[in-house]
C-alpha positions in Angstrom: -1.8 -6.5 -0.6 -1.7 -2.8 0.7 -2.1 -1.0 3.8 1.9 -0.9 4.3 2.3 2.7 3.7 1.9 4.4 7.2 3.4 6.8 9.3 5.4 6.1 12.5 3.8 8.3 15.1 6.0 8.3 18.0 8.5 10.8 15.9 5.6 13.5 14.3 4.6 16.3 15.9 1.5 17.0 17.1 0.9 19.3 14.5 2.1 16.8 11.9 0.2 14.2 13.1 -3.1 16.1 13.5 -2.6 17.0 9.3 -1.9 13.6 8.4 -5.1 12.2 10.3 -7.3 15.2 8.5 -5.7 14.2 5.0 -7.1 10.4 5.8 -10.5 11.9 7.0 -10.8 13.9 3.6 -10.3 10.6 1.6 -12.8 8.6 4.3 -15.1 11.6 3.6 -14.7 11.6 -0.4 -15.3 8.2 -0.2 -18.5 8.0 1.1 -19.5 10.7 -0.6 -19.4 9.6 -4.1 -19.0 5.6 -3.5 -21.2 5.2 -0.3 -20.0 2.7 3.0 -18.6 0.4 0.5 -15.8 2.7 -0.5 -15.1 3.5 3.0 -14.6 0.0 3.6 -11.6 0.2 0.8 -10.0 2.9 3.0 -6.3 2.5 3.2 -3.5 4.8 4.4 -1.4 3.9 1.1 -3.7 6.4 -0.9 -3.9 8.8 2.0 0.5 8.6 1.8 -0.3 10.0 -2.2 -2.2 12.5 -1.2 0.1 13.9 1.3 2.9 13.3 -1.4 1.0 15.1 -4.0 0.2 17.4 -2.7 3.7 18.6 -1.1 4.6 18.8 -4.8 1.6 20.7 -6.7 0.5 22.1 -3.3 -3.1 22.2 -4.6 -5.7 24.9 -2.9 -6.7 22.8 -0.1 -9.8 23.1 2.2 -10.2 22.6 6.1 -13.6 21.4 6.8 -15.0 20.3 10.4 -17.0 17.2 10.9 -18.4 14.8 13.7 -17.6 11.5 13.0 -20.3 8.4 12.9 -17.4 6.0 14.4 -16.3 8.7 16.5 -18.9 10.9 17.7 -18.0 12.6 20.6 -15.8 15.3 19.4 -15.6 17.0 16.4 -13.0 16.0 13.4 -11.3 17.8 10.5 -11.1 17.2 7.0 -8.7 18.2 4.6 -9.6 17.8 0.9 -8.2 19.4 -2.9 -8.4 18.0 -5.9 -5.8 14.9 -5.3 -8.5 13.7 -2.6 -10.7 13.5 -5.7 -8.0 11.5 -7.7 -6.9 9.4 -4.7 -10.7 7.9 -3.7 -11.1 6.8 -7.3 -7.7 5.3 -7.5 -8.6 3.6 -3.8 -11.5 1.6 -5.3 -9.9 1.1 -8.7 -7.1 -1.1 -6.9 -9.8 -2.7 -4.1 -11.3 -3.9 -6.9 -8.5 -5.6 -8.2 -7.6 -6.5 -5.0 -10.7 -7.9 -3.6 -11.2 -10.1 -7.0 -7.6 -11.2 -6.6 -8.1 -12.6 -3.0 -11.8 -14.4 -4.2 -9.1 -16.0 -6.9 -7.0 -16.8 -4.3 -8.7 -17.8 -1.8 -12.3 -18.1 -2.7 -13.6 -15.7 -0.1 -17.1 -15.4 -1.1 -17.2 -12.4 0.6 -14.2 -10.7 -1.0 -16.3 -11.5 -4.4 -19.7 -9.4 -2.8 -17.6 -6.7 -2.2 -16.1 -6.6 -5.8 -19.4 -7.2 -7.4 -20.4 -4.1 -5.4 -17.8 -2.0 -7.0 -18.0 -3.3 -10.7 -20.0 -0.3 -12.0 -18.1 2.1 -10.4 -14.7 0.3 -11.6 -16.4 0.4 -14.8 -16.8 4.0 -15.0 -13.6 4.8 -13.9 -12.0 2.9 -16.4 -13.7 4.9 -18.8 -12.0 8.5 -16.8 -9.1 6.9 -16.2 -8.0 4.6 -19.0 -4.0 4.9 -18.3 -4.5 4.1 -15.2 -6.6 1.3 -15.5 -4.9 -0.1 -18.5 -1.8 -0.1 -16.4 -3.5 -1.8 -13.2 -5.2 -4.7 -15.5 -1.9 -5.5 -17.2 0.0 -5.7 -14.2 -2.6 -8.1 -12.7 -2.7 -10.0 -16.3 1.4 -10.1 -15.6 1.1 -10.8 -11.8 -1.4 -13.9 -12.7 0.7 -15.1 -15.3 3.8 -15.3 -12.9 2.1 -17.1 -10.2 0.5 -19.3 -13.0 4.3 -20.1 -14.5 5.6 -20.4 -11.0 7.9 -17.5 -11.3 10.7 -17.6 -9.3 12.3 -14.4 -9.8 11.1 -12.5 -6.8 12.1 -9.2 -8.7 9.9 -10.0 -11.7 7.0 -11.0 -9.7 7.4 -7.4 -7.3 7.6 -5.6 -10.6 4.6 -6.2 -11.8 2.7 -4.3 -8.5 5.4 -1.6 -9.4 4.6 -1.0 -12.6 1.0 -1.0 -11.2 1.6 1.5 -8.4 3.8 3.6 -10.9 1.2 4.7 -13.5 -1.2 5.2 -9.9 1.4 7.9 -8.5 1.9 9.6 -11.9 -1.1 11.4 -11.4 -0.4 13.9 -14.6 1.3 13.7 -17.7 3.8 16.6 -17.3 7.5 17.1 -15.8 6.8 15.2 -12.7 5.0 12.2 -14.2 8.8 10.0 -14.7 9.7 10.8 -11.1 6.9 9.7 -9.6 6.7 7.2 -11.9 9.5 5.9 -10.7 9.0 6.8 -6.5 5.7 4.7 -7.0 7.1 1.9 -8.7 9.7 1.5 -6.4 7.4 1.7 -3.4 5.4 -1.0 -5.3 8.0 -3.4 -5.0 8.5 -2.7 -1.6 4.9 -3.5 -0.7 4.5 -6.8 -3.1 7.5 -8.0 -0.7 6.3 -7.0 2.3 3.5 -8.9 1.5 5.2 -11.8 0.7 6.8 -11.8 3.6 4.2 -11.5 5.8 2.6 -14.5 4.0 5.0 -16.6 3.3 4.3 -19.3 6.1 0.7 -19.5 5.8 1.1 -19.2 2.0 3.6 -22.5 2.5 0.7 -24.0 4.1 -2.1 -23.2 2.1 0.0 -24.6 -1.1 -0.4 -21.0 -2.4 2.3 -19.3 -4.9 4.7 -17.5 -3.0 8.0 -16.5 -4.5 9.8 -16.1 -1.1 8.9 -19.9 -0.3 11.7 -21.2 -2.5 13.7 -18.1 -1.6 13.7 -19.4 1.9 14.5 -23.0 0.8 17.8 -21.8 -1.2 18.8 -19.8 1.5 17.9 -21.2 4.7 20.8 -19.7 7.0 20.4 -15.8 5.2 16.7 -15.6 4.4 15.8 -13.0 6.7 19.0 -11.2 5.6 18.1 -11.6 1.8 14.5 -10.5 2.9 15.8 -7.3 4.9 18.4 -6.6 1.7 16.1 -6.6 -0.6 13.2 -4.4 1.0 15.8 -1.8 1.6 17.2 -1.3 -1.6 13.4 -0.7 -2.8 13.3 2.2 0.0 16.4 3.3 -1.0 15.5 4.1 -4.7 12.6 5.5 -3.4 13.9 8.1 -1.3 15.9 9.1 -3.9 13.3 9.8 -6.2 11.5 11.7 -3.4 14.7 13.5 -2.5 14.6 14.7 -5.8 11.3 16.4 -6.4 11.3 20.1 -4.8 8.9 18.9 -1.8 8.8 21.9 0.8 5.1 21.2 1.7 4.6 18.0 4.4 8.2 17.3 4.5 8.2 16.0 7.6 5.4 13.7 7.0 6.7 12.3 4.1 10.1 11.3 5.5 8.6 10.5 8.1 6.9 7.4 6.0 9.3 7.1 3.4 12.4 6.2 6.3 9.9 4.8 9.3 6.5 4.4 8.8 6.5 1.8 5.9 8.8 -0.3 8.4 6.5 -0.6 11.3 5.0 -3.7 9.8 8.4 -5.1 9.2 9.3 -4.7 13.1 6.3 -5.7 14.2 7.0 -9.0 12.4 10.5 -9.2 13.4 9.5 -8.8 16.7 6.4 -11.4 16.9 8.7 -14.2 15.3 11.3 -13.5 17.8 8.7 -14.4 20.6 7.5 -17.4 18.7 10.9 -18.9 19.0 11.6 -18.2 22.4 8.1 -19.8 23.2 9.0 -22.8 20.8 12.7 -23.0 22.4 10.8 -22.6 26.0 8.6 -25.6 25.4 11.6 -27.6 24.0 13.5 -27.6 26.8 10.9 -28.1 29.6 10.0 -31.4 27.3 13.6 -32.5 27.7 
């Protein structure tokens, strides 16, 4: 379900870009440390966009480290890492977890369900160190479950339930921030249930696999894509204004830069290979008249 959050890299600069790839080299890097090649394998840029995020707001002491790379060893890397590295690793392989048992559900990947017997003990302990945050995760699966169980075919309700999930993730502290970013992840949650849906919606269609936007599609054959494009921006709409609202001076740039671009470049990749499949389908129509 995740890997939406990323940046668009034709508008950072250099200098931009080269923090935002140190930030994701920190969390690689705090992965394997405490969780081994497995947790690596969880890497995702969605926890390396809360990092960035939080720490533009608490701007933690953060340290610059240099590294040479296994995947990448002819040069050497850098690392950044603070205290919200620590906090966004664990939160990385509580939702793989989740995530990796959901698609063995799913799809009965046997692989998927390796990979999440791998991480039991260590989802295990962290729901012991982080029992509002796992709470939150397991009743927002519980919920998610339940609506694909019923059918649901409120797309809002369903995309709720990853909000609510992604919420109590962002609202790393209980303190004057916690609502706001509460309320920035939750948003951003919705967004990236949807995306996902959308992305899946054909093959979901022909897998006979729950998909809310299937019947969305069916009830609104000649403005789907518009409903679709609609609704995804009024998530990124709330959540910039949450994020407009917190007193970020630290990695502006970066976070705009994801918050207004980057989580679209999925989206317009899409758009984009569709609009090719129908000229190709319209192409071989006409040459079989």
């Amino acid at each position: 379900m995740f890997g939406y959050v990323n940046v668009y890299l034709d508008q950072l600069s250099e200098e931009d870009k080269k923090t935002y790839q140190s930030y994701y080299c920190g969390l690689c890097r705090e992965l394997k440390q405490y969780y081994g090649k497995k947790g690596q394998v969880c890497l995702n840029y969605d926890m390396t966009f809360l990092i960035v995020l939080l720490t533009g707001l608490y701007e933690n002491d953060t340290i610059c480290s240099e590294f040479r790379c296994g995947l990448h060893p002819t040069k050497m890397h850098t690392a950044l890492k603070n205290e919200v590295t620590a906090y966004a690793a664990d939160m990385n392989v509580l939702l793989a977890y989740h995530n990796l048992m959901d698609d063995w559900e799913d799809e009965h990947n046997g692989a998927k369900l390796m990979m999440a017997k791998a991480l039991a003990k260590d989802y295990d302990r962290l729901r012991k160190k982080y029992p509002r945050q796992a709470e939150a995760v397991e009743l927002a699966m519980k919920e998610l479950k339940a609506c694909e169980k019923n059918k649901e075919r409120n797309v809002d309700v369903v995309a709720g339930t990853t909000g609510n999930m992604l919420g109590a993730i962002f609202a790393w502290k209980e303190d004057h921030w916690q609502e706001e970013l509460y309320t920035l992840g939750f948003y951003l949650g919705k967004f990236i249930y949807l995306m996902d849906a959308y992305e899946d919606r054909k093959r979901d269609e022909k897998a006979g696999r729950y998909n809310p936007l299937i019947d969305a599609e069916r009830e609104n054959r000649g403005d789907y894509e518009t409903l679709c494009r609609l609704m995804l921006t009024s998530m990124m709409s709330e959540c910039a204004k949450c994020f407009e609202r917190l007193p970020i001076l630290l990695h502006g740039e970066i976070l705009r830069n994801v918050i207004y671009s980057g989580v679209w470049t999925k989206y317009e990749y899409l758009q984009c290979k569709n609009k090719k499949s129908e000229e190709k389908k319209s192409k071989k129509e006409k040459e079989e008249r």
